[in-house]
LODOTOR-231367 format. One record per atom (N, C-alpha, C): x, y, z. Coordinates in steps of 0.2 Angstrom, whole numbers, padded with zeros to 4 digits, always signed. Each point is the difference from the previous one (the first is absolute). Layout:
XYZ;...
END
This chain:
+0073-0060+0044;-0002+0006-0004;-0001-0002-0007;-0008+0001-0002;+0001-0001-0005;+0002+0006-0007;+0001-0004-0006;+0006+0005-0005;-0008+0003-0003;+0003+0008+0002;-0005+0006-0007;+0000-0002-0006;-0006+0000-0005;+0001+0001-0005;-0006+0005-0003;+0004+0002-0001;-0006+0006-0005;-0001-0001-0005;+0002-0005-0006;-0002+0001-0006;-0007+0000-0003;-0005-0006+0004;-0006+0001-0001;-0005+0007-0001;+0004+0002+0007;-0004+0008+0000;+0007+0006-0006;+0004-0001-0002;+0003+0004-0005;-0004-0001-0005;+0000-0005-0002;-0007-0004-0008;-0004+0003+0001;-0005+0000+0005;-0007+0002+0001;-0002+0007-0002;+0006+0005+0005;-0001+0009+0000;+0006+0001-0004;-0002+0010-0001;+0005+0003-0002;+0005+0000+0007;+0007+0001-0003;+0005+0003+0004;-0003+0004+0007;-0003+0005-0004;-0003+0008+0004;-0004-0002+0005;-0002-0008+0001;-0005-0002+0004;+0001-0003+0005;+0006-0002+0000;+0003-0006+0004;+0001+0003+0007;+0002+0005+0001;+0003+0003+0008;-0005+0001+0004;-0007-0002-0001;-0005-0002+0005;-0002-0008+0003;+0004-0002-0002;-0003-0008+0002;+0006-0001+0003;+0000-0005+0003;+0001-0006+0006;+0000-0007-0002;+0006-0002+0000;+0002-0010-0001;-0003-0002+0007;-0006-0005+0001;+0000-0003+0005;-0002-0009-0001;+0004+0000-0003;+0005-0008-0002;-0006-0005-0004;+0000-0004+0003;-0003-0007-0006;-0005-0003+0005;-0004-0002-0007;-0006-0002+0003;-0002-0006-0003;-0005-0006+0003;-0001-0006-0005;-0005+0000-0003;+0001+0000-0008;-0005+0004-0004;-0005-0008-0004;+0000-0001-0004;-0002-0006-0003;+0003-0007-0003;-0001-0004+0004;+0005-0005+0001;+0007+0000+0004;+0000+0004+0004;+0006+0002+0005;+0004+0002-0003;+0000+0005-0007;+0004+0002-0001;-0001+0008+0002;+0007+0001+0000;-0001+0008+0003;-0002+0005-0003;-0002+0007+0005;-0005+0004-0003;+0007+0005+0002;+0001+0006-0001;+0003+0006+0001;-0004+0003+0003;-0001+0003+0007;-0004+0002+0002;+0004+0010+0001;-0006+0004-0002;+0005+0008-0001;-0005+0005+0003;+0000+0004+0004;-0003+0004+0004;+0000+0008+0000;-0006+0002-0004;+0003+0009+0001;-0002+0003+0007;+0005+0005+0000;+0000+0001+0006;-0005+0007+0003;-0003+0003-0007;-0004+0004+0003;-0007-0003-0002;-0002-0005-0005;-0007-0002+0001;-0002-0005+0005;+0009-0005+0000;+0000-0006+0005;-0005-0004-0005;-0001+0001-0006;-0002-0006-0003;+0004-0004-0003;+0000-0005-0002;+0004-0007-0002;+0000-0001-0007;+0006-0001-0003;+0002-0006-0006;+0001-0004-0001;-0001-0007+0000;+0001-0008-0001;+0003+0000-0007;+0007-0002-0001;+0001+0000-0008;+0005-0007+0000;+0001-0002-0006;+0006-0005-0001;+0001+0000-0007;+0007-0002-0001;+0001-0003-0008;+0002-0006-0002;-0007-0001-0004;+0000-0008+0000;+0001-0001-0009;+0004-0004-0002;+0003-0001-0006;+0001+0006-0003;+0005+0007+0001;-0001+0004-0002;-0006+0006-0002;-0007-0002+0004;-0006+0004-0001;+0001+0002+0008;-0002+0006-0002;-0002+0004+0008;-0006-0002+0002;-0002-0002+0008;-0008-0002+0001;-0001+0003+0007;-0006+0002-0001;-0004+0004+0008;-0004-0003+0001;-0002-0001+0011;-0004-0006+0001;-0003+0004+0005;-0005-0002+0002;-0004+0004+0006;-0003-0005+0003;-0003+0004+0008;-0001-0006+0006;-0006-0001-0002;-0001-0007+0002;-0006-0001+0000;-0003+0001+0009;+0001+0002+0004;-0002+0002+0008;+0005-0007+0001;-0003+0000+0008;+0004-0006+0000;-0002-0007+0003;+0007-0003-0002;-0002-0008-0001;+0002+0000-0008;-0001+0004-0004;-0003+0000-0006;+0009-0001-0005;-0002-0001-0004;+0007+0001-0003;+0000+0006-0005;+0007+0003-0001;-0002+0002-0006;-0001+0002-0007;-0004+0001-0004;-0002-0003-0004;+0003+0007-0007;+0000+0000-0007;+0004+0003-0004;-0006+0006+0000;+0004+0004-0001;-0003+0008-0003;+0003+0003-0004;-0004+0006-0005;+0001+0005-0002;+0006+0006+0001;+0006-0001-0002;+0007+0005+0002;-0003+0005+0001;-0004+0005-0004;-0001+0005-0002;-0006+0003+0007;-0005-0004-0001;-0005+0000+0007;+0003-0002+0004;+0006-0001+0004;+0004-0003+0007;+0001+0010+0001;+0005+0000-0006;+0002+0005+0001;-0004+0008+0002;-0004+0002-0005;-0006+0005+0002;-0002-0005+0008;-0001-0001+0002;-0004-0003+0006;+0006+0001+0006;+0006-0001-0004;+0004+0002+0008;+0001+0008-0002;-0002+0005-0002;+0002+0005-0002;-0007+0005+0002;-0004-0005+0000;-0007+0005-0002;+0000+0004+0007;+0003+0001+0006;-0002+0005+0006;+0008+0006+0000;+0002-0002-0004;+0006+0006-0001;-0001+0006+0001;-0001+0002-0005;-0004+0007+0001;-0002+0003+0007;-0005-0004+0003;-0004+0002+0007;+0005-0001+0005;+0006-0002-0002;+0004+0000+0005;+0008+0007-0002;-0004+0003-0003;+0006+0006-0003;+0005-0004-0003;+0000-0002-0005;+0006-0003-0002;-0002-0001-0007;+0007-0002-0005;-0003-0003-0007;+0003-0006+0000;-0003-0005-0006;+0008-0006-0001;+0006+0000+0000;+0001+0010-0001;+0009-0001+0003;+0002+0002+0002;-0003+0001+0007;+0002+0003+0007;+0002-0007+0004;+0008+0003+0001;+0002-0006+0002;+0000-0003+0008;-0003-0005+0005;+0000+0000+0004;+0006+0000+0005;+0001+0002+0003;+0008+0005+0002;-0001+0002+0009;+0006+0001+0004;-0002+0003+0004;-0003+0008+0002;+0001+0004-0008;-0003+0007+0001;-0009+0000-0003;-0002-0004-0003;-0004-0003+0000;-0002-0001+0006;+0000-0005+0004;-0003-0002+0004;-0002+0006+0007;+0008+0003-0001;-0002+0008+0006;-0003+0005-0004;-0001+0001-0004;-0006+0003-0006;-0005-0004+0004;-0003-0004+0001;-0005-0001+0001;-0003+0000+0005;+0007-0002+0006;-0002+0001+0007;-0003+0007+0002;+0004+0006-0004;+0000+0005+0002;-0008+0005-0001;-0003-0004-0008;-0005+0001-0003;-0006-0004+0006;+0002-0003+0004;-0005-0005+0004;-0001+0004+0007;+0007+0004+0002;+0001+0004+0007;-0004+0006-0003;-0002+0001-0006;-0001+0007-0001;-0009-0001-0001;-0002-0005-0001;-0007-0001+0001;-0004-0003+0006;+0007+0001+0005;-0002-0002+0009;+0000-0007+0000;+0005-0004-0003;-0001-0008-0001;+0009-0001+0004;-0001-0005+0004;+0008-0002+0003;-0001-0004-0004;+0007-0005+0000;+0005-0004-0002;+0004-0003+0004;-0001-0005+0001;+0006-0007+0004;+0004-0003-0005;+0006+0003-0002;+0002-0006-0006;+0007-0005+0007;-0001-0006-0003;+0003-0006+0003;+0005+0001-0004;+0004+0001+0003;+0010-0001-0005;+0004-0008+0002;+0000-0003-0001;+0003-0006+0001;+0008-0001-0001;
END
């Protein structure tokens, strides 16, 4: 199991924004050093972050094979955030299980099923 660590994503956002993402552990970022990899759970877009000497840094994919390479904290962030909205929610709707039956329910109610896989 690997150890949680939130701090890169505490740095990055406010507090009020945190309850929609997902740790889904470490990645190999540039020179094999590890990437934080962080997952919201209602856009299902990605954060790549690390602290390297004390400075926060954001990385994005290059597809793949590719490695990946530095970016823009600020544009990582708008770009995991930009389908929020279209998905009923705001940055601080936190991804939760009344959330998610919120949504099943919004999805029965426009004649859509849902198979959710419980593990």
């Amino acid at each position: 199991m690997e150890e949680i660590d939130w701090k890169p994503l505490e740095r990055a956002l406010p507090r009020a924004w945190l309850g929609g993402w997902m740790f889904m552990g470490y990645i190999d970022g540039p020179a094999g050093d590890p990437l934080h990899a962080y997952k919201h759970g209602i856009t299902r877009r990605c954060l790549h972050l690390r602290i390297q000497d004390g400075r926060l840094e954001a990385y994005r994919s290059c597809g793949r094979g590719v490695p990946y390479a530095p970016a823009v904290l600020e544009e990582e962030i708008e770009d995991a955030y930009a389908t929020i909205e279209r998905n009923g929610a705001t940055r601080e709707t936190a991804y939760n299980e009344a959330y998610v039956t919120d949504t099943e329910r919004r999805f029965a109610e426009a004649g859509w099923s849902v198979i959710r896989v419980i593990e």
